[in-house]
C-alpha positions as CSV (number, residue, x, y, z in Angstrom):
1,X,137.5,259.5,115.4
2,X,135.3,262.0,116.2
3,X,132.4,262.6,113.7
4,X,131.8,265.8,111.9
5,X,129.6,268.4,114.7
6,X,126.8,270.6,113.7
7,X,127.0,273.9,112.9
8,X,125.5,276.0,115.3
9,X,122.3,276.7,113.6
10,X,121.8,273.5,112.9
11,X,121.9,273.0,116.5
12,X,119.6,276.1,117.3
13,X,116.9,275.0,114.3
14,X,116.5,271.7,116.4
15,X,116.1,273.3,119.8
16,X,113.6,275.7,118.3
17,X,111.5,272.7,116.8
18,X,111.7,271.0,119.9
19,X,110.5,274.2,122.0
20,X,107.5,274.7,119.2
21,X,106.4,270.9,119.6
22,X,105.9,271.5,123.1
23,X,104.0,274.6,123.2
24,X,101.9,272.7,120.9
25,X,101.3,269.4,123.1
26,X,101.2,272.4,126.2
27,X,98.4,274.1,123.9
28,X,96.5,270.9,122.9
29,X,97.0,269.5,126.6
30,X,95.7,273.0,127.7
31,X,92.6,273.0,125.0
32,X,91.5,269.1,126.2
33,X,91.1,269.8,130.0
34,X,89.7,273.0,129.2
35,X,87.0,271.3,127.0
36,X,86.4,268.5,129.6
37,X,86.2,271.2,132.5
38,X,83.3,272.7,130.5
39,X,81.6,269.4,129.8
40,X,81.8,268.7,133.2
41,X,80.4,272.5,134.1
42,X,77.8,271.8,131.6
43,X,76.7,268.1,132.7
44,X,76.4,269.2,136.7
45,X,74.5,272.5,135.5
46,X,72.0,270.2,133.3
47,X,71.4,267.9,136.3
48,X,70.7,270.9,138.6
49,X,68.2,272.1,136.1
50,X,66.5,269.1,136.2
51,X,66.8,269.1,140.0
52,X,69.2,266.2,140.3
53,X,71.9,267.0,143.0
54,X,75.1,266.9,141.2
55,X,77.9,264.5,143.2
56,X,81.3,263.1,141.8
57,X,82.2,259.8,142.8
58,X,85.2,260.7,145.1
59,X,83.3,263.0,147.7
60,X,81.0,260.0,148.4
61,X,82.0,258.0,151.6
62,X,79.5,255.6,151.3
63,X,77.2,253.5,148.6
64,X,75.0,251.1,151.1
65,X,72.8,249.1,148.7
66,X,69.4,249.5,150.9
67,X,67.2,247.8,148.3
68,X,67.0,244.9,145.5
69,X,64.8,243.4,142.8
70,X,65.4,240.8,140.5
71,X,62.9,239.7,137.3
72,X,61.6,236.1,137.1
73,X,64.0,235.2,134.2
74,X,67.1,236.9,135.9
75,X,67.8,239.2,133.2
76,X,67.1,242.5,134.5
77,X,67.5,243.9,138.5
78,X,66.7,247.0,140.0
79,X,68.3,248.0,143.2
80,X,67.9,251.1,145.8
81,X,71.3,252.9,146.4
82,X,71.3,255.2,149.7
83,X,74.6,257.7,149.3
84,X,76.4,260.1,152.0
85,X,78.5,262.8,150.6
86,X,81.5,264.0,152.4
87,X,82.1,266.9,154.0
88,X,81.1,268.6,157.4
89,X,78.6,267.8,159.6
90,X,76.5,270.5,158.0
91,X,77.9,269.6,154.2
92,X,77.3,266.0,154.6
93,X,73.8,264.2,153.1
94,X,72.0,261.5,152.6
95,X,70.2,260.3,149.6
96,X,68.6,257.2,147.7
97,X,68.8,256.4,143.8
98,X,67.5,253.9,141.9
99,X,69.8,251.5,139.2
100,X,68.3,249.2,136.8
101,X,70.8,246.5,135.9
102,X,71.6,243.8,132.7
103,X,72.1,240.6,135.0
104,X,73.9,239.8,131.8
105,X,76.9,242.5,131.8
106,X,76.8,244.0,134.7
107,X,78.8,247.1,133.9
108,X,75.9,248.2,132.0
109,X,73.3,250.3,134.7
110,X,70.9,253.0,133.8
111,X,70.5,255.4,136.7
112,X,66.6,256.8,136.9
113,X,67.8,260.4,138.9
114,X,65.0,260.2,141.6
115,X,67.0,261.1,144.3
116,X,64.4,264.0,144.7
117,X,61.7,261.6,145.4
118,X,63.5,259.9,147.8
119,X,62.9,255.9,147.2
120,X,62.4,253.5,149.9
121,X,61.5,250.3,148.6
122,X,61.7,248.5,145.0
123,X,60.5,245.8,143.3
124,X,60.7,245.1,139.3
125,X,58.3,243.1,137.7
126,X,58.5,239.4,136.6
127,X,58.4,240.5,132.9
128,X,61.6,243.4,134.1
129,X,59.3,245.9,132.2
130,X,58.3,248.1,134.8
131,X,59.8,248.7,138.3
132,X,57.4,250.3,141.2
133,X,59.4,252.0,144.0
134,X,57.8,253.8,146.9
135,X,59.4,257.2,148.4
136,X,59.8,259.6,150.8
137,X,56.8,261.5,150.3
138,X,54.8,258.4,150.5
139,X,53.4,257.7,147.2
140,X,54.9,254.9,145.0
141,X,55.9,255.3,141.5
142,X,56.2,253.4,138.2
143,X,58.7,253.3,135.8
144,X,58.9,251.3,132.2
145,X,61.9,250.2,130.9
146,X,62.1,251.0,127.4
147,X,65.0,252.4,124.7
148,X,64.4,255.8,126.1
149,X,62.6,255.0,129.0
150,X,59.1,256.4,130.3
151,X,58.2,259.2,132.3
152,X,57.9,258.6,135.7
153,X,54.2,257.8,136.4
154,X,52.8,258.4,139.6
155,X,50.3,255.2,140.4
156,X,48.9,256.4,144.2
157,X,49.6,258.6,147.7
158,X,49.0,257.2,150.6
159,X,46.9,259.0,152.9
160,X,47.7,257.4,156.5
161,X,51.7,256.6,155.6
162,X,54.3,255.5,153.8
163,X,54.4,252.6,152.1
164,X,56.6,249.5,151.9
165,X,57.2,245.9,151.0
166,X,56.2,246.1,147.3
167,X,54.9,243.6,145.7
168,X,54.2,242.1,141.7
169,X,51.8,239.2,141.0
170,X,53.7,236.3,138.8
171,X,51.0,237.5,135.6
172,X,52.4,241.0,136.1
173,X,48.8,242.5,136.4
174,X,48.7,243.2,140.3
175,X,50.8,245.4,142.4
176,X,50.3,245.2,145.9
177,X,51.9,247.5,148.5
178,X,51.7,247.7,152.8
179,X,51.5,250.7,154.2
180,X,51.0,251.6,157.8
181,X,47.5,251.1,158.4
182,X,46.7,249.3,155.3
183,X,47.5,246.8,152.8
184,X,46.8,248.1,148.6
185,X,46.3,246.3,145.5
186,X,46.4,247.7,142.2
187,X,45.2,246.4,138.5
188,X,48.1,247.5,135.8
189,X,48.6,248.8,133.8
190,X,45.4,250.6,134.4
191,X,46.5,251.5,137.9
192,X,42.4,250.9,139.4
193,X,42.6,250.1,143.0
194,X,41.0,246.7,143.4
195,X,41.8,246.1,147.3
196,X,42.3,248.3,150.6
197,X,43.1,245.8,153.6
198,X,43.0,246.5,156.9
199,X,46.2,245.3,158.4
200,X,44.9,244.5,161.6
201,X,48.8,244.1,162.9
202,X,51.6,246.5,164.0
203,X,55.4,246.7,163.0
204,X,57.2,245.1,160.1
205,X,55.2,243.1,157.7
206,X,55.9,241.1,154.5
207,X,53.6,240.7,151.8
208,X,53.7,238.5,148.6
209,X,51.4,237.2,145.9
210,X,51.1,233.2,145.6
211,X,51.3,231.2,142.2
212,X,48.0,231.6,141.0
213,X,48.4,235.2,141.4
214,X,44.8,235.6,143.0
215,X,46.0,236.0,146.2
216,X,47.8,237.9,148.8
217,X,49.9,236.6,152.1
218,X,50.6,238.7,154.8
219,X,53.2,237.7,157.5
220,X,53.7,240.2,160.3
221,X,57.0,240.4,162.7
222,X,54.1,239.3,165.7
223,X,54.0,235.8,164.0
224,X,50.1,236.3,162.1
225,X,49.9,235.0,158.9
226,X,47.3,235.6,156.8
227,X,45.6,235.0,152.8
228,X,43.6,237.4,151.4
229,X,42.1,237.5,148.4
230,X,43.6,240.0,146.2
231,X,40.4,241.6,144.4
232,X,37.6,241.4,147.5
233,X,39.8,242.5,150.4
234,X,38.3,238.9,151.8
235,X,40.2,237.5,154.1
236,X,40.3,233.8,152.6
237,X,42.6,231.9,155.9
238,X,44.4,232.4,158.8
239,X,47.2,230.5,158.7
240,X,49.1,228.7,161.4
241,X,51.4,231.3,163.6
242,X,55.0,231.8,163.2
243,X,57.6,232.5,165.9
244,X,57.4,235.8,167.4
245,X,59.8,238.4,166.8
246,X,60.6,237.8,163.3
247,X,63.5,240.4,162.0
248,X,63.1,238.6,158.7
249,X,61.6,236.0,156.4
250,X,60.6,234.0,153.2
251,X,59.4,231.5,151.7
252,X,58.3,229.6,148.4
253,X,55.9,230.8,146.0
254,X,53.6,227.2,146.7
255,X,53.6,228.2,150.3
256,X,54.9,224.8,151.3
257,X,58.3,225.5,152.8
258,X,58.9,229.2,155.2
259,X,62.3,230.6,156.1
260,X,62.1,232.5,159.4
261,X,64.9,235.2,160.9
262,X,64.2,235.3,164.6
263,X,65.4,237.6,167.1
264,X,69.0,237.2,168.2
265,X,69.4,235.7,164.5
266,X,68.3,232.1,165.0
267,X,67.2,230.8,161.7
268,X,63.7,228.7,161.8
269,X,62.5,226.3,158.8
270,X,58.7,225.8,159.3
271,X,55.5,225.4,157.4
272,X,53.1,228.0,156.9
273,X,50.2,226.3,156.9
274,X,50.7,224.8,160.0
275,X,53.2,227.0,161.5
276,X,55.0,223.9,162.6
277,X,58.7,224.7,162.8
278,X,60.8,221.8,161.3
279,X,64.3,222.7,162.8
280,X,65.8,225.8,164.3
281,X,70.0,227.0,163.8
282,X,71.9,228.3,166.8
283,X,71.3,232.0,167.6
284,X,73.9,233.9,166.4
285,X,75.6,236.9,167.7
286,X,74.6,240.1,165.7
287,X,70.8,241.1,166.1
288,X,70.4,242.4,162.6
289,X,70.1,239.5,159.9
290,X,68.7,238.5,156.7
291,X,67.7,235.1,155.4
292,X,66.3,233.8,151.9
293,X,64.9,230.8,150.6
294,X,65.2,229.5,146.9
295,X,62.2,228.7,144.9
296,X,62.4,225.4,144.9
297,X,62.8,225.3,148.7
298,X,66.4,223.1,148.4
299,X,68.3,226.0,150.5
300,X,68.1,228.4,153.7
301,X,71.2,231.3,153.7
302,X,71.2,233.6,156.1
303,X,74.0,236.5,157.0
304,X,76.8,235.9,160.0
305,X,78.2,238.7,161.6
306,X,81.0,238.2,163.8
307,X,83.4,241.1,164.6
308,X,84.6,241.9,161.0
309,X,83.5,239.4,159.1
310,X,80.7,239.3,156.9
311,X,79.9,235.2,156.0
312,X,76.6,233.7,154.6
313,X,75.7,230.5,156.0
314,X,73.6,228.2,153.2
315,X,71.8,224.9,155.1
316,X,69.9,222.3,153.6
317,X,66.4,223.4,154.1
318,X,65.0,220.1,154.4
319,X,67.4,218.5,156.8
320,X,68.8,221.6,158.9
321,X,72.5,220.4,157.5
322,X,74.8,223.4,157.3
323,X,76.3,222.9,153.7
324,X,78.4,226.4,152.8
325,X,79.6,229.2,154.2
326,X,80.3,232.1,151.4
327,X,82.4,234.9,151.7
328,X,83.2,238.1,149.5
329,X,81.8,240.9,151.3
330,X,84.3,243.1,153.7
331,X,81.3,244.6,155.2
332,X,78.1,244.1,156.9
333,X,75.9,242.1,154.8
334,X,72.2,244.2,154.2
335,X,70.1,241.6,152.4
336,X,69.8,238.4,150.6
337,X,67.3,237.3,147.8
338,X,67.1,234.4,145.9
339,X,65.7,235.3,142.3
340,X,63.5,233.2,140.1
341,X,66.2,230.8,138.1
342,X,68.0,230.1,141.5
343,X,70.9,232.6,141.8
344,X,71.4,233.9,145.3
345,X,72.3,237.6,145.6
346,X,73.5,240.1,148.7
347,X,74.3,243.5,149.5
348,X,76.5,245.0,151.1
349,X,77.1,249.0,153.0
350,X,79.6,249.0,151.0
351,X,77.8,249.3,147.4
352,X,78.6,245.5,146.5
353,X,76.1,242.9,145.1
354,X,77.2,239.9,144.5
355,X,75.5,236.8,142.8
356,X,75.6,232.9,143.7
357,X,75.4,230.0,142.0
358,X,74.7,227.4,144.9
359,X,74.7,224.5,142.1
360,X,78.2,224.9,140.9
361,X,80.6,223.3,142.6
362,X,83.1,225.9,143.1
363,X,81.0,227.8,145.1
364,X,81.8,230.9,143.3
365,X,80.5,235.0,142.6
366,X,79.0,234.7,139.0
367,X,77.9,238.2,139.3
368,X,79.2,241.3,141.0
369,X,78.8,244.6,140.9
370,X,80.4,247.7,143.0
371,X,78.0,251.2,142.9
372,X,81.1,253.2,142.8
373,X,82.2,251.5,138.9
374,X,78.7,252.8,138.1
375,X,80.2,256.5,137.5
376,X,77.7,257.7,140.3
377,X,77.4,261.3,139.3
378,X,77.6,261.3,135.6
379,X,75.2,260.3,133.0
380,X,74.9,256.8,132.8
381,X,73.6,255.0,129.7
């Protein structure tokens, strides 16, 4: 049997409360994108106030990590980010930015907005209080990581170039810098210039403080090596060469054990105060490279290149053994650093870092990180 039908305005009382809901979810839906359309007006106006270029994540075709820093206990990074945004020929740009990281979650990054300084080079310090960057314009800044953060503080200029290759004494007192003709040292937090070193050698160079902190070496891409002491611009030794043509290198903080890159990517293990080379890898067949060499001097990894693939090849620094081969990156590999406690990180042109814990035996990321999850182009915590 059929059941008993509504009356008609029955029927019209439900189709009216039906039509009324949805001008109301049509109204509220209306109000919401209307709200978030004037946040969003509102944020990009504040940050072109400030004079921060304003970019949403989706018009950027790269996020090529140029730069990274880690602190001695592993708990805070800071890495250089270098952007392109779509477009034209004439539209598109480039620009650098600077993210501090929590090693512990990394989906928490604060974003400094320095794009308008252009940074170069970065490198936080053991403590991960402060991070010194250099820039465009060639000065180099500092920033302290606090709740609310610092203003930026501007710590020298450099009159005869730009400057690179950062470095932080292990007591956090010393900042030292290279720049083209010269090699700086800093007292902080007063900032007092306590060195200006003659380089006395062209091209790429690579400084570093050693344990006691007193001290400054100074490897250039023509194989001299070099101590100075950090306070007295005195030139303490000159140490045995290294093979010529270095594109990269590193080494432990005792100075016992070096890690050499060498033109047409052949990776040397040698001793740096005799510049005796221990063993030497097959060349490989990219030119570009990057190797790193943990603390303890137990590992050598280096980046492989070939056709698509982006590897990194660990060996056993002492015996030349090639142990691992890691994968995870789709693109060209741009650097390698081992930090303080051991973990081994790289970066990618693709905005990836990705952390390694050479001790476990799976061999797996423990850390990773993708720029683009960093909601480039919004206010970040």
């Amino acid at each position: 049997m059929r059941g008993p039908s509504r009356p008609p305005h029955a029927r019209r009382g439900c189709f009216h409360r039906f039509a009324l809901e949805a001008v109301r979810f049509s109204a509220l839906t209306g109000a919401m994108l209307l709200v978030l359309g004037l946040l969003a007006l509102t944020e990009a106006a504040a940050l072109r106030w400030a004079g921060v270029g304003y970019t949403p994540p989706r018009s950027l075709t790269f996020a090529a990590i140029a730069d990274l820093s880690v602190s001695a206990d592993g708990r805070w990074g800071a890495s250089c980010v270098r952007f392109q945004c779509a477009g034209t020929p004439a539209e598109q740009r480039i620009w650098s930015e600077i993210l501090v990281h929590d090693m512990q979650r990394p989906e928490r990054t604060i974003r400094l907005y320095v794009e308008r300084l252009d940074p170069q080079d970065l490198a936080i310090s053991p403590s991960g209080d402060r991070i010194a960057f250099a820039t465009g314009d060639q000065s180099v800044y500092l920033w302290r990581r606090r709740t609310n953060g610092d203003p930026l503080r501007l710590l020298a200029r450099n009159p005869d170039g730009g400057f690179r290759d950062l470095a932080w004494s292990l007591d956090d007192r010393r900042l030292a810098a290279a720049g083209t003709k010269h090699l700086y040292v800093w007292r902080l937090p007063s900032g007092e210039l306590l060195s200006q070193i003659e380089r006395g050698s062209k091209g790429r160079i690579w400084i570093g403080f050693e344990s006691d902190s007193q001290r400054l070496l100074c490897v250039a891409s023509d194989g001299q090596i070099r101590l100075w002491d950090a306070e007295g611009s005195r030139l303490v030794q000159v140490l045995g060469s290294a093979p010529a043509h270095l594109q990269d290198v590193d080494w432990t903080m005792n100075l016992q054990r070096t890690a050499f890159l060498i033109r047409g990517n052949a990776v040397c293990v040698g001793d740096l105060q005799t510049g005796r080379v221990h063993w030497r890898s097959a060349p490989y067949a990219r030119r570009d490279g990057a190797v790193a060499m943990s603390p303890d001097g137990r590992w050598v990894a280096a980046t492989e290149h070939v056709c698509d693939r982006a590897n990194i090849d660990v060996w056993n620094a002492r015996t030349g053994e090639r142990v691992l081969a890691l994968s995870g990156h789709e693109k060209a590999i741009h650097g390698l650093r081992f930090s303080p406690d051991g973990t081994l990180y790289s970066w990618d042109r693709e905005g990836m870092i990705i952390g390694w814990n050479l001790d476990l035996e799976t061999r797996q990321p423990v850390w990773r990180f993708l720029v683009t999850n960093a909601m480039i182009g919004s206010m970040d915590e």
